[in-house]
C-alpha positions as CSV (number, residue, x, y, z in Angstrom):
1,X,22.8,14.6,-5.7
2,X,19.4,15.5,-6.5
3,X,16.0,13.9,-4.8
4,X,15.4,12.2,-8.4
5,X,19.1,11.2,-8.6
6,X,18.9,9.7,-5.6
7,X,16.1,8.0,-5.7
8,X,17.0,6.8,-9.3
9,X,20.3,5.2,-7.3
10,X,18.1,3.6,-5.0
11,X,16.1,2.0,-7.4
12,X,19.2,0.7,-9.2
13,X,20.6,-0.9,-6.1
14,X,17.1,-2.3,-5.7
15,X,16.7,-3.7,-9.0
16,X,20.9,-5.4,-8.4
17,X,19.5,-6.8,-5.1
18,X,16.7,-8.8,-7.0
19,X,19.1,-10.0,-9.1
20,X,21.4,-11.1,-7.0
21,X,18.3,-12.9,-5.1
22,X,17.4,-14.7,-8.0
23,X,20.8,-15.4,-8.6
24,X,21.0,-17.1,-4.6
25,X,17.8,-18.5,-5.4
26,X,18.9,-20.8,-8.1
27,X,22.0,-21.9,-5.9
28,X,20.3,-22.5,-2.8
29,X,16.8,-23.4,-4.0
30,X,13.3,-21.9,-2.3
31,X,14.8,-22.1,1.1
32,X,12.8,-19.8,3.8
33,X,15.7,-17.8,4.0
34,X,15.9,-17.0,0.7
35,X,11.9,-16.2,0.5
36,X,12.7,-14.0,3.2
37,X,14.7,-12.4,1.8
38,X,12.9,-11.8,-1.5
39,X,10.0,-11.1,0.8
40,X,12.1,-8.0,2.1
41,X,13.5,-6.8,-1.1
42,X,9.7,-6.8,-2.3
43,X,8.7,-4.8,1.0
44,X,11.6,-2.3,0.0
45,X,10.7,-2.1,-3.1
46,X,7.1,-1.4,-2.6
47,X,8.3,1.7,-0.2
48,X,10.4,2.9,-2.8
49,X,7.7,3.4,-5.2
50,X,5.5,4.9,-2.3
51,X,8.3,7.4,-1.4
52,X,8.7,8.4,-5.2
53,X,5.0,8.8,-5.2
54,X,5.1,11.2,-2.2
55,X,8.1,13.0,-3.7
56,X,7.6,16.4,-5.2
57,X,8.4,16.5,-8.7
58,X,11.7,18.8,-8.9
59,X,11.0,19.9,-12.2
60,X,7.3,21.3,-11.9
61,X,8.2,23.2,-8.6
62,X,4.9,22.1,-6.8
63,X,4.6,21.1,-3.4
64,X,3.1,18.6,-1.5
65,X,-0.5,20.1,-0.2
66,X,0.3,20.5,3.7
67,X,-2.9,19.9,5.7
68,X,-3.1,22.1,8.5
69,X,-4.2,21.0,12.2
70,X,-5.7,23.4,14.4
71,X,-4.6,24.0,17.9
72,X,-7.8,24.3,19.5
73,X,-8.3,20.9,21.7
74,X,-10.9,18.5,20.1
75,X,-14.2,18.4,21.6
76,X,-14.8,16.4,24.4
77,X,-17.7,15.0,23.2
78,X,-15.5,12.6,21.1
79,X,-14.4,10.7,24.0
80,X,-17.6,10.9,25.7
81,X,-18.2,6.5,25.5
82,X,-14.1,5.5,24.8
83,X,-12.3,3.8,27.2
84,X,-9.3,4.8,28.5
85,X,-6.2,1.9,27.1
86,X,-5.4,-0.5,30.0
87,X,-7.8,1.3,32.5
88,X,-11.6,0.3,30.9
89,X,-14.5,2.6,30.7
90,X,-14.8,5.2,33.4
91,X,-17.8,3.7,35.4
92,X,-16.6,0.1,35.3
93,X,-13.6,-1.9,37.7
94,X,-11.4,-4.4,36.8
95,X,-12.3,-7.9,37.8
């Protein structure tokens, strides 16, 4: 299958899933189980419209712009008044 097919399949199963929560829904009532689960199918949902977003578009051929990080070590200026996590600032002790 192709990257849109795919994600065209996901969103199908996504869209069943809803149903089938509203379906539960009316059964069972608002229980917190329930609204937990909606809550997740929402979630999913959400990062299946993020991942189409980030998805190159097959058709067009274009890539996603790839940002490039230099190797060179950042200055250490940067880190000149951060503390170090779970040891505190350089010229302080612990209680």
């Amino acid at each position: 299958m192709s990257l849109q097919e795919d994600l065209k399949a996901a969103q199908r199963c996504l869209d069943e899933l809803g149903r089938s929560v509203d379906s539960l829904e009316k059964q069972l009532g608002a229980t917190l189980d329930v609204r937990r689960v909606r809550a997740d199918a929402d979630h999913l949902r959400a990062s299946l419209a993020q991942l189409r977003e980030a998805a190159p578009d097959q058709g067009s051929g274009t890539r996603p712009e790839v940002i490039r990080i230099p190797d060179k070590p950042y200055d250490d200026s940067l880190w000149s008044d951060a503390d170090d996590e779970g040891l505190g600032a350089r010229d302080r002790h612990a209680p």
